[in-house]
C-alpha positions as CSV (number, residue, x, y, z in Angstrom):
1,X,-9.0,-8.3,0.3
2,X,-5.7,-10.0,1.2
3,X,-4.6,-9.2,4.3
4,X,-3.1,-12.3,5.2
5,X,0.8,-12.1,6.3
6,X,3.9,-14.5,7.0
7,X,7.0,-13.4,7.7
8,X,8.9,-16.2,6.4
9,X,7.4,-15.5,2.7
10,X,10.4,-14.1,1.4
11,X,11.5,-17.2,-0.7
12,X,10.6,-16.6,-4.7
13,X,7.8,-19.0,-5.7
14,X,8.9,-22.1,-7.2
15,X,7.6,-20.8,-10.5
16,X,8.3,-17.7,-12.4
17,X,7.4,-14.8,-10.3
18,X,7.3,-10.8,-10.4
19,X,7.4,-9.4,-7.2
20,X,5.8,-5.7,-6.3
21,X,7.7,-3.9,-3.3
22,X,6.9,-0.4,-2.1
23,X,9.8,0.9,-0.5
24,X,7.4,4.6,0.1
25,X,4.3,5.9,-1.4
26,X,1.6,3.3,0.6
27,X,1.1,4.7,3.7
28,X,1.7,7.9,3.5
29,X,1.4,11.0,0.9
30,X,5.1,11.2,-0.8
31,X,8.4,9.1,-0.9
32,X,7.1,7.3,-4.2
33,X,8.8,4.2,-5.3
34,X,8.1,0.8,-5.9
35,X,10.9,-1.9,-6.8
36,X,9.7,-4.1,-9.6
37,X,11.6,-7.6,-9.6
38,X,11.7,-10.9,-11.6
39,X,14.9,-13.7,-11.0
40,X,17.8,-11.6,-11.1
41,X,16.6,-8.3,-12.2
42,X,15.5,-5.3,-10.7
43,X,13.4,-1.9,-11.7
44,X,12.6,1.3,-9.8
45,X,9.5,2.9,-10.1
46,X,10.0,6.6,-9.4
47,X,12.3,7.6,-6.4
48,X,10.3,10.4,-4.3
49,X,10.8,12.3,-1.3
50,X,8.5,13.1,1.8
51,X,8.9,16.8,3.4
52,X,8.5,16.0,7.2
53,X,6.0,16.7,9.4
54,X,5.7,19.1,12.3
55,X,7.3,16.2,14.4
56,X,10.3,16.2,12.5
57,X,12.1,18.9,13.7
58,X,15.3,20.2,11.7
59,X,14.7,17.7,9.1
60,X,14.7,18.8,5.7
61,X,13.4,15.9,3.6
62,X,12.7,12.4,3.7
63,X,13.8,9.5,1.3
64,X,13.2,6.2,1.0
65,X,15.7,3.4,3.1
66,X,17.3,2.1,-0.3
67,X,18.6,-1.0,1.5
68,X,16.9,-3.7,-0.2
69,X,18.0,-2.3,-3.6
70,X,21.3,-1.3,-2.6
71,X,22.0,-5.0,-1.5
72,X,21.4,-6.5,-5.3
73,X,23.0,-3.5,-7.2
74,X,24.1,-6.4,-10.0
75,X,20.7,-6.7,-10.8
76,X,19.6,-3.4,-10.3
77,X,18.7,-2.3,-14.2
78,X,17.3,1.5,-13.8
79,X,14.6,4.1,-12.9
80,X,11.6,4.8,-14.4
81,X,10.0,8.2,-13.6
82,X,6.4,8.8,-14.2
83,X,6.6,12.6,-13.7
84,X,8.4,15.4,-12.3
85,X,7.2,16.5,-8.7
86,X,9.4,16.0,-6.2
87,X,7.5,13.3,-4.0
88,X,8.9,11.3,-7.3
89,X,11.7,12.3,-8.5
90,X,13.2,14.2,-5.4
91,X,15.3,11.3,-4.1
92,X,17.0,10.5,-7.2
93,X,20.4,12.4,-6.2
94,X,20.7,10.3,-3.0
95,X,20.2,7.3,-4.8
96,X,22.5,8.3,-7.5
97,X,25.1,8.5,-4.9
98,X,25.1,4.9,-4.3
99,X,24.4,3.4,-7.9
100,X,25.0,4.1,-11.3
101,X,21.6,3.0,-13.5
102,X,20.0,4.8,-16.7
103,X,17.1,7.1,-15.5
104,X,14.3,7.4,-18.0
105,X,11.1,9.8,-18.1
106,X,9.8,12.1,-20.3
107,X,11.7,15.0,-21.6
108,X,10.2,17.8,-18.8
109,X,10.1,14.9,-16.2
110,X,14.2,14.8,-16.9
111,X,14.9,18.3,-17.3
112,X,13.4,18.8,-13.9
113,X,15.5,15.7,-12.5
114,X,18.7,17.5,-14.4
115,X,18.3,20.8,-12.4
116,X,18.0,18.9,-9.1
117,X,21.4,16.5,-9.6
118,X,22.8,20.1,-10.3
119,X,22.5,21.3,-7.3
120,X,24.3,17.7,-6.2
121,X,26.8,17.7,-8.4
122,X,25.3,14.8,-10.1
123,X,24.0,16.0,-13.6
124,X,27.0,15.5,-15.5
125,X,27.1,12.0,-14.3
126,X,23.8,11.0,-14.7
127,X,22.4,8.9,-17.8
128,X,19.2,10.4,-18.3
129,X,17.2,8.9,-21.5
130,X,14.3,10.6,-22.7
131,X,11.2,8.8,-23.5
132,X,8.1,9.6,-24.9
133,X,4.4,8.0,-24.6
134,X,3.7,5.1,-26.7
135,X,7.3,4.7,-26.8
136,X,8.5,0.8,-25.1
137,X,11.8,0.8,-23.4
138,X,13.2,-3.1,-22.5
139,X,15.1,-3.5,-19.3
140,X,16.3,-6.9,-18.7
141,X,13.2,-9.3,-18.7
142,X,10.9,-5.6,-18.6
143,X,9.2,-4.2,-21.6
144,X,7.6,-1.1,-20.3
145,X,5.4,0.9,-22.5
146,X,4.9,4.8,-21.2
147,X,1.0,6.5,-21.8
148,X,0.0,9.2,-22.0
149,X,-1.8,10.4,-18.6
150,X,-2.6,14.0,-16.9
151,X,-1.6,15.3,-13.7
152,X,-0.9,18.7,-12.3
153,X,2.2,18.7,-13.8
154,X,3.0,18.3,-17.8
155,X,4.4,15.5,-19.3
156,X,2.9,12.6,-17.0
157,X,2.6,8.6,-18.1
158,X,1.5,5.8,-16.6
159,X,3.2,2.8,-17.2
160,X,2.4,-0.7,-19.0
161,X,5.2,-3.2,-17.4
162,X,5.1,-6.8,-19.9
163,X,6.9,-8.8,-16.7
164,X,7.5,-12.9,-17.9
165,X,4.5,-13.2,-16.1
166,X,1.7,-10.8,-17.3
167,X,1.3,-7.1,-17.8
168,X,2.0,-5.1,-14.5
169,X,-0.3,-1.4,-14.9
170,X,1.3,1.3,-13.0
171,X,-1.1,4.6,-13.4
172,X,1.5,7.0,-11.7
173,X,-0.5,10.1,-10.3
174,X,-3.1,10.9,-12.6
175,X,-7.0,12.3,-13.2
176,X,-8.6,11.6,-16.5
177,X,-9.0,15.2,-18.0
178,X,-11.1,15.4,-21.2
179,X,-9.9,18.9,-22.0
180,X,-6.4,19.4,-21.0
181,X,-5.2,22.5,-21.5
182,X,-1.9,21.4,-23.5
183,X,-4.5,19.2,-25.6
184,X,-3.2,16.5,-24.7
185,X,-5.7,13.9,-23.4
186,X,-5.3,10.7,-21.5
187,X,-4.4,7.9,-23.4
188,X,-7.7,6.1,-23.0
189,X,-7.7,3.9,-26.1
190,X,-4.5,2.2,-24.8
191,X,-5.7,1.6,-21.7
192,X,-8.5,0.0,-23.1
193,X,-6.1,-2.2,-25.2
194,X,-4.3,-3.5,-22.5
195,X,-7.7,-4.6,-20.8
196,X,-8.6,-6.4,-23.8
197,X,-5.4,-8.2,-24.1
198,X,-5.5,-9.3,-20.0
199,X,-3.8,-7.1,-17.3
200,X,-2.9,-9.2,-14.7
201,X,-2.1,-6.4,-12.1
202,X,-3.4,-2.7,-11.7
203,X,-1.6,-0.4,-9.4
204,X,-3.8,3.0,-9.2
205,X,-2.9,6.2,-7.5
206,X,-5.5,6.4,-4.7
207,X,-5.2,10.2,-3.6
208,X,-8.6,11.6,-3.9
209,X,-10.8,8.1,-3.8
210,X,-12.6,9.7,-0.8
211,X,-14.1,12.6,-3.4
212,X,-16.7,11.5,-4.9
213,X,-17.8,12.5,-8.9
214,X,-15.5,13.4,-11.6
215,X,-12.1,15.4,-11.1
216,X,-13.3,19.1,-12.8
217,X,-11.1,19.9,-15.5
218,X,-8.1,22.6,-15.6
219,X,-9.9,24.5,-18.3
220,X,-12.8,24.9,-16.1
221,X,-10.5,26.9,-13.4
222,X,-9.1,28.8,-16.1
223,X,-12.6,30.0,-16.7
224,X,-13.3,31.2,-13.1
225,X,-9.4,32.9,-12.8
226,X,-11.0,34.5,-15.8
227,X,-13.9,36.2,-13.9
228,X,-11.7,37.4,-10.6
229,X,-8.8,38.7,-13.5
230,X,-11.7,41.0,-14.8
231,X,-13.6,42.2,-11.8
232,X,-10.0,42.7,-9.7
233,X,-9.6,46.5,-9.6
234,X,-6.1,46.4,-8.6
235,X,-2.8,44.0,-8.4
236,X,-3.1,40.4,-8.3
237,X,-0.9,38.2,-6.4
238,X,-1.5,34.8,-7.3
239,X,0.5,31.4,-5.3
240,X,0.4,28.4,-6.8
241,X,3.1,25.1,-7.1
242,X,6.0,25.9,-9.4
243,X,5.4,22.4,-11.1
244,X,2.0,23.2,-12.4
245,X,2.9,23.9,-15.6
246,X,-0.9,24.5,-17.3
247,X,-1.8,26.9,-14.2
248,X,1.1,28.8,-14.5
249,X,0.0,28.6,-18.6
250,X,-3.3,30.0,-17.6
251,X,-2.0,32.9,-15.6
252,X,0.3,34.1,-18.9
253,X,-2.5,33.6,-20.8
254,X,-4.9,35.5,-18.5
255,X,-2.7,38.3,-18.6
256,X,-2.0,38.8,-22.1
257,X,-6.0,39.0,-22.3
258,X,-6.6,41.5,-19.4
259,X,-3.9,43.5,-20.3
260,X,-1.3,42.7,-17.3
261,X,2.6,42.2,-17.3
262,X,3.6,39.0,-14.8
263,X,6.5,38.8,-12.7
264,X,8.1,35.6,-11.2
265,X,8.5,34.9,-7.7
266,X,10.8,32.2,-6.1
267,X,13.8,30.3,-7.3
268,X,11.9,27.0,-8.3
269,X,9.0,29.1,-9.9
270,X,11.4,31.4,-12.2
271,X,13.3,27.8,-12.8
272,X,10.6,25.7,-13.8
273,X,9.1,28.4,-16.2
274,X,12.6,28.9,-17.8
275,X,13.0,25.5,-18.2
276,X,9.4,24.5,-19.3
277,X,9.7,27.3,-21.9
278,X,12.9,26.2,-23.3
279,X,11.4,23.1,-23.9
280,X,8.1,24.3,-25.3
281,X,5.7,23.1,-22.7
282,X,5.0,27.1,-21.6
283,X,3.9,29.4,-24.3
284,X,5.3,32.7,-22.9
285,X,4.5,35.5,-25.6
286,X,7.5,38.2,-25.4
287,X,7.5,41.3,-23.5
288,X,4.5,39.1,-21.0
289,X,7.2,38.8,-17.8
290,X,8.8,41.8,-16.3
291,X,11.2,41.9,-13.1
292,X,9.6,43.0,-10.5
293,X,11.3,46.3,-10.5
294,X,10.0,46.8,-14.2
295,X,6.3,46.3,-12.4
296,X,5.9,48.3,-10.0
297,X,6.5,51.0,-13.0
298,X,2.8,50.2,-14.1
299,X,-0.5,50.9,-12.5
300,X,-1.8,48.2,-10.3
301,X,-4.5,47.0,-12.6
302,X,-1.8,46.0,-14.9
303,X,0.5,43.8,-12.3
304,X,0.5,39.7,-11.8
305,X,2.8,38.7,-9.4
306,X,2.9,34.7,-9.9
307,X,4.6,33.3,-6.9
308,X,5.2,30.3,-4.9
309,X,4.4,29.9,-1.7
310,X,0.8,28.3,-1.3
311,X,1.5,26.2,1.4
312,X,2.6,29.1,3.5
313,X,5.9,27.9,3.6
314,X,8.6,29.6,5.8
315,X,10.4,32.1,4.4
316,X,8.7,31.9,1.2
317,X,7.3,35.0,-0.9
318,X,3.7,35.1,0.3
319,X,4.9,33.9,3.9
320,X,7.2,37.3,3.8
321,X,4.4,39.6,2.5
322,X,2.0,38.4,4.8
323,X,4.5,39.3,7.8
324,X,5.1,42.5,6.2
325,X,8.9,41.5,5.7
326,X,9.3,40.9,2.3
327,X,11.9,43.2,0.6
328,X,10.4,44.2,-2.0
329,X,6.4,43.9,-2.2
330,X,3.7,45.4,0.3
331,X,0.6,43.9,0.3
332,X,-1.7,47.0,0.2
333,X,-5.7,47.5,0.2
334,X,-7.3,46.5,-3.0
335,X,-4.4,43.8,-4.1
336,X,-6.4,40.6,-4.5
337,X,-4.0,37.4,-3.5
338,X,-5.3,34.1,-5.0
339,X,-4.1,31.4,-3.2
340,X,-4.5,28.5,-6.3
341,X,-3.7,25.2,-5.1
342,X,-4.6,22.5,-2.6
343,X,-4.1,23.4,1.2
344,X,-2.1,19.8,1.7
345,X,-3.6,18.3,5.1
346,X,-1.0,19.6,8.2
347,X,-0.6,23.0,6.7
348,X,-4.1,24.4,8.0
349,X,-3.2,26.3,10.7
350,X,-0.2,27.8,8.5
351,X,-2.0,28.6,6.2
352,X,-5.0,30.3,8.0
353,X,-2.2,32.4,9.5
354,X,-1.2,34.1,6.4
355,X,-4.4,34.4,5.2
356,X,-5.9,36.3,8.4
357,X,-2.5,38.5,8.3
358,X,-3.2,39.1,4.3
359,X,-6.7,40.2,5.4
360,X,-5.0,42.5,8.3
361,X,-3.1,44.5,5.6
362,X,-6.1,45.2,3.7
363,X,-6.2,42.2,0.9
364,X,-8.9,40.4,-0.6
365,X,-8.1,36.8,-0.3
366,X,-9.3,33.8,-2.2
367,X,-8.1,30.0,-1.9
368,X,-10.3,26.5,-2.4
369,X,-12.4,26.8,0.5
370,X,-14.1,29.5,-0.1
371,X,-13.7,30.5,-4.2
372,X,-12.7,28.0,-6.7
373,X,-9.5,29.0,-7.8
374,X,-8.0,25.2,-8.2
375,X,-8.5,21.8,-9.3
376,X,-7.2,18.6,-8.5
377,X,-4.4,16.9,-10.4
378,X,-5.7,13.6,-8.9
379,X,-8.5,11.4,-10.2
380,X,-12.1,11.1,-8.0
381,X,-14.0,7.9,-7.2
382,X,-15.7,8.2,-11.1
383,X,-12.5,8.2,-12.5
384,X,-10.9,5.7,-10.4
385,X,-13.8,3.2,-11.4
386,X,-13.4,4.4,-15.4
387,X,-9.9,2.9,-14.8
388,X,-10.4,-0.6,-13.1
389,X,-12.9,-0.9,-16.3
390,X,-10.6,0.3,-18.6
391,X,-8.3,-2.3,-17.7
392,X,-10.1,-4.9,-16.1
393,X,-7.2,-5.9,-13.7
394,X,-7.0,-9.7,-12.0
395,X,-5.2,-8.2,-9.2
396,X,-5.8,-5.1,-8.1
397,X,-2.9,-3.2,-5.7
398,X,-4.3,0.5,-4.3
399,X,-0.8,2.7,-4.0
400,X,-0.3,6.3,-3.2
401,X,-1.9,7.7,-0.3
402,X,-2.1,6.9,3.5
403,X,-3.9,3.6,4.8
404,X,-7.6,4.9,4.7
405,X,-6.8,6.1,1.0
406,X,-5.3,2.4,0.6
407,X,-8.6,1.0,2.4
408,X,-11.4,3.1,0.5
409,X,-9.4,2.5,-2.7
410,X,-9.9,-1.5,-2.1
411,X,-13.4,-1.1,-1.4
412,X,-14.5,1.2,-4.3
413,X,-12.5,-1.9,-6.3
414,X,-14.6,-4.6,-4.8
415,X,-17.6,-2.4,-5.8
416,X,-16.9,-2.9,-9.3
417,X,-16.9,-6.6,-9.8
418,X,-13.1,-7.4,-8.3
419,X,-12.9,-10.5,-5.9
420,X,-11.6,-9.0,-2.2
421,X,-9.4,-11.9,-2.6
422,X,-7.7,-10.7,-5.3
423,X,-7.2,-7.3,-3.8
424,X,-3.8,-6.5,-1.7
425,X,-4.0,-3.9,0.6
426,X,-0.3,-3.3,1.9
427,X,2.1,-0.9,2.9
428,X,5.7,0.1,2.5
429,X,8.1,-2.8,2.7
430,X,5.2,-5.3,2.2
431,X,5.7,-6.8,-0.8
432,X,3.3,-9.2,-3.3
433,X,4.0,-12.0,-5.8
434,X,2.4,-12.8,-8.7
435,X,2.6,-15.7,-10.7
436,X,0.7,-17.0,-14.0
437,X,-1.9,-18.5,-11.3
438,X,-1.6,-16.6,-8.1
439,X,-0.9,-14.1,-5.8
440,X,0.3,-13.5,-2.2
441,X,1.5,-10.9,0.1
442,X,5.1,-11.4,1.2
443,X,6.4,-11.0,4.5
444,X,8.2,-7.6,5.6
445,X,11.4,-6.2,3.2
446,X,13.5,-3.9,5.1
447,X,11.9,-0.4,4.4
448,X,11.9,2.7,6.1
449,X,12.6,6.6,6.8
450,X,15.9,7.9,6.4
451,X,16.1,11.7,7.4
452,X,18.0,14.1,5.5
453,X,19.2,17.3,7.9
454,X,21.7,19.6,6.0
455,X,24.6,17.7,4.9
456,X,23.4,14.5,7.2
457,X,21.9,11.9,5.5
458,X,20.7,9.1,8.1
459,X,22.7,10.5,10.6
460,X,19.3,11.7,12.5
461,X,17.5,8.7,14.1
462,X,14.4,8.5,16.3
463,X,16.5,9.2,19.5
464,X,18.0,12.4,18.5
465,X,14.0,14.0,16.8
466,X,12.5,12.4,20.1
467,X,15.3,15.0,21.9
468,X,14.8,17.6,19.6
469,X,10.8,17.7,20.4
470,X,11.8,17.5,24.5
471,X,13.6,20.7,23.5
472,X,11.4,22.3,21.8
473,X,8.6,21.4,24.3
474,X,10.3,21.8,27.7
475,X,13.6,23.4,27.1
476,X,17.1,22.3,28.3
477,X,18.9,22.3,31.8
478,X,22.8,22.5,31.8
479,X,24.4,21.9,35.0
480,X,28.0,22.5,35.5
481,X,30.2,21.5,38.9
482,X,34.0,20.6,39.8
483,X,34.8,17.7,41.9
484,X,37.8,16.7,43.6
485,X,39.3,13.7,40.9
486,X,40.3,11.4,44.0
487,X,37.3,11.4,46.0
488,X,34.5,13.0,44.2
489,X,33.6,15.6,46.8
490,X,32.1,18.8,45.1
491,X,34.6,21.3,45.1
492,X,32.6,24.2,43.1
493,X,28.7,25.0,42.0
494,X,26.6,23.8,41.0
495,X,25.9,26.1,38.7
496,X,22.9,26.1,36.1
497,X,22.2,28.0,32.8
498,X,18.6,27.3,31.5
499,X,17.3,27.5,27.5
500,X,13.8,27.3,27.2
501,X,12.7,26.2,30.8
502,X,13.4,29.4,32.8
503,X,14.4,32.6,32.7
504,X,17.6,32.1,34.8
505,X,17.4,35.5,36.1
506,X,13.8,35.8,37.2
507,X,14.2,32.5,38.8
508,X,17.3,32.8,41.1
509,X,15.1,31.2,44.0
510,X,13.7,28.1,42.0
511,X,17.3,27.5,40.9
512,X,19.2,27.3,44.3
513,X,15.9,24.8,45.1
514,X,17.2,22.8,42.0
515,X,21.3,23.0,43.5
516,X,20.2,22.0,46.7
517,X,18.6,19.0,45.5
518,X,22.0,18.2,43.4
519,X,23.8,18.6,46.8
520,X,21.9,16.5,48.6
521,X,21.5,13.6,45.7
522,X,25.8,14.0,45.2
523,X,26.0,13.7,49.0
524,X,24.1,10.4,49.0
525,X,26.6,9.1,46.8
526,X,28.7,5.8,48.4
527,X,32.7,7.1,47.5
528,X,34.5,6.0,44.9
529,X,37.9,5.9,43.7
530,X,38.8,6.9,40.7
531,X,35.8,9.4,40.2
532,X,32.7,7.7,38.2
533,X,31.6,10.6,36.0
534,X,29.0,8.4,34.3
535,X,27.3,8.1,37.8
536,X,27.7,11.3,39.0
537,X,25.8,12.8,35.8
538,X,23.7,10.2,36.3
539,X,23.0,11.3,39.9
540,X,22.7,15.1,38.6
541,X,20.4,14.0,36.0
542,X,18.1,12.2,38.1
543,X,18.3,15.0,40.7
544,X,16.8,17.8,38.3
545,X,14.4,16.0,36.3
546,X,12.9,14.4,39.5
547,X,12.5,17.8,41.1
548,X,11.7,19.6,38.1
549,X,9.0,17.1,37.4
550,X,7.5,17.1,40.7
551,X,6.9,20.9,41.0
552,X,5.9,21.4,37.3
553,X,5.5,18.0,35.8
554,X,7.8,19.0,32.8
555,X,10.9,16.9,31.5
556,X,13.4,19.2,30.3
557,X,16.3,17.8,28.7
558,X,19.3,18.0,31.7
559,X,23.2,18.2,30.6
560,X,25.8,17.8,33.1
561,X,28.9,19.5,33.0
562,X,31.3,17.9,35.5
563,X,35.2,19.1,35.3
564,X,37.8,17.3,37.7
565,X,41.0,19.0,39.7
């Protein structure tokens, strides 16, 4: 594989070219897009978000640094969305702040996108164009062909790019699913056709290459919801994403069967069904959903509750039940909560939270590791394989998923008959070239994090989290005093209040340790006319922390106060 880097490999090739550049999406799970780009145009590949980590404190969301794209706007000729979840499509209304450009995807991919630019103010503006698979859009020197894929979500396509170079092969997220439950199978025969007509680059989502075998089918989790909807003796609470359209199908339909009404929980899960109705990608009978009010009129054995929540999210539905604090459901002895999707990795300890507390007021619980109540929307090293030799790629680019993914992804390609040297292994803002004849990687692009908190957008850099986790780990010291404006002698305190490092009242003796040490540090100090307030905070500052590290080896964040008569 082609690891091989210089940083000055930024010039296009002599030759005609198409270059590949990740600005997210390869290296980590989420903040999806890749810049496609040939002489003097330019194509986006999905525009994702990443929802930060328990590092990131007070941030919201993550999107992609938009930079390099930003910085050739005149050649910037639109966004092509391969489906609807969020780590795809959830940037959009940031970048749409900045540029205008045509946004196409498929008709639920595009309703989903329209909801979120309303909540921007951005759907009126947008030019969203609908396309469907099979169907060949043409974008400057771009003919890009949409097919038919499945995911975890309805509606999802891969991508055949016809670059003046070759064909580019973007599988978007997908798993090869013979029995879909919208009957809608993966458009093998296509994929097949592009092999046999030369793909010069394959780009395959590398989520789950660490699982080995076949990615089980939705149907078959249908089936086994089936068994715990007939054996459950009393309400069922079930969690799952409000994108997975065909789960959220199965529920409906599993209810209809056994007899039980369904009410919606959440804002994006009532959404998305609403929307996915309208639009005919949910079959929802009438008289099947109730409010919840309308419910808790029938016995138990006649209630689904469909929910998000499934990550254990703050604040959300099954979060609230499980604390006992939500304001209108009590989790009671005999309910049976389901929790139907993947525990992402980071949520664990979240997760096994609610689940004990669920347990504590009397629930049975089921979730993946111990029932099977969900399948992956991602395809498994058999599937992954099916595609290389569906398409028979000369290059081969592993994308979606953090390095090892990346790594194992490469491997399992080299396993199947592709040359390592024809194998590109990068990460976001790495780029690679391909010509008629060759490929290379390119040196760095300017990529990175940019962290949305509230209204802020970028406003929140590496300093201001790094004080944020000093905060939350050792609390804060404020330190207020007046000095005398001529000659700096302290006139009054110092007096401390303390946020998470000490109770200020059960520590009255530590503290007047702490004001003695300012005393003696300020009285150190060589005069100075006028006052020098930047080194007299300094002096405070250095005063605290070094006593306050000394006695308890903790680095509390110290802010001086210092007022002048």
């Amino acid at each position: 594989m082609n690891l091989s880097l210089d940083p000055d490999l930024i010039a296009p090739a002599a030759e005609p070219s198409v270059r590949l550049i990740p600005l997210g999406g390869l290296g980590e799970i989420g903040l999806n897009m890749m810049l496609v780009e040939s002489g003097d145009d330019l194509v986006a590949l999905d525009c994702g978000v990443m929802f930060p980590d328990d590092e990131m404190l007070g941030i919201d969301r993550v999107i992609p640094d938009f930079a390099y794209l930003l910085g050739k706007r005149a050649a910037f000729r639109g966004v092509v969305l391969t489906h609807g979840h969020e780590d795809h499509i959830g940037a959009l209304p940031y970048l749409l702040r900045e540029v205008e450009a045509p946004i196409y995807g498929t008709p639920l991919t595009l309703a989903l996108v329209k909801d979120r630019l309303s909540e921007h103010g951005l759907a009126e503006q947008a030019d969203l164009r609908p396309i469907k698979p099979r169907e060949v859009i043409e974008l400057g020197p771009f003919r890009i062909e949409a097919i038919r894929v499945t995911h975890s979500i309805a509606d999802g396509i891969g991508l055949a790019i016809d670059t003046p170079v070759g064909t580019i092969v973007h599988t978007g997220d997908f798993k090869l699913d013979p029995s879909p439950i919208d009957g809608e199978t993966p458009d093998y025969a296509k994929f097949a056709e592009l092999g046999e007509r030369g793909v010069l680059c394959l780009c395959s989502d590398s989520t789950n290459v660490d699982r080995p075998g076949h990615t089980r089918s939705e149907m078959e989790v249908g089936r086994a919801l089936a068994e715990r909807f007939e054996k459950a003796p009393g309400r069922i609470i079930l969690a799952t994403f409000a994108s997975h359209i065909h789960r959220i199908q199965q529920v409906i339909d599993l209810a209809v069967r056994f007899g039980r009404k369904v009410a919606l929980l959440g804002m994006s899960m009532v959404g998305n069904v609403r929307i996915a109705a309208e639009l005919g990608y949910l079959k929802v009978p009438d008289g099947i959903l109730l409010p919840l009010e309308g419910l808790a009129e029938l016995p138990p054995s006649r209630q689904v509750i469909l929910s998000t929540g499934s990550q254990g999210e703050e604040h959300s539905a099954i979060a609230l039940m499980a604390a006992e604090e939500h304001k209108s459901i009590q989790v009671e002895p005999g309910d049976l909560v389901i929790l139907s999707a993947r525990i992402i990795p980071g949520n664990e300890r979240v997760i096994g939270r609610v689940i004990n507390a669920l347990f504590r007021l009397g629930a049975e619980v089921l979730w993946e590791d111990v029932a099977f109540v969900h399948v992956s929307g991602h395809a498994s090293q058999e599937d992954l394989k099916l595609m290389l030799s569906l398409t028979r790629p000369r290059y081969f680019i592993p994308v979606h998923g953090e390095y090892r993914h990346l790594l194992m992804h490469a491997r399992l390609a080299e396993s199947v008959g592709i040359p390592r040297e024809r194998i590109f292994v990068i990460e976001d803002g790495l780029g690679v070239e391909l010509t008629k004849t060759a490929g290379r990687v390119l040196g760095r692009f300017p990529t990175g994090r940019i962290f949305v908190d509230g209204k802020g957008i970028g406003d929140v850099g590496s300093v201001v989290l790094r004080d944020r986790q000093l905060l939350a780990q050792d609390g804060m010291v404020v330190v207020a005093l007046t000095v005398d404006k001529n000659t700096g002698d302290l006139l009054a305190g110092p007096e401390i209040a303390s946020r998470g490092f000490v109770y200020v009242k059960e520590s009255e003796e530590l503290l007047e340790e702490v004001k003695a040490a300012i005393r003696e540090a300020l009285a150190r100090r060589e005069s100075a006319t006028p006052v020098d307030r930047e080194l007299l905070g300094s002096l405070v500052k250095g005063a605290v922390r070094r006593f306050i590290n000394q006695r308890f080896q903790r680095k509390p964040v110290v802010l001086p106060v210092i007022m002048e008569v």
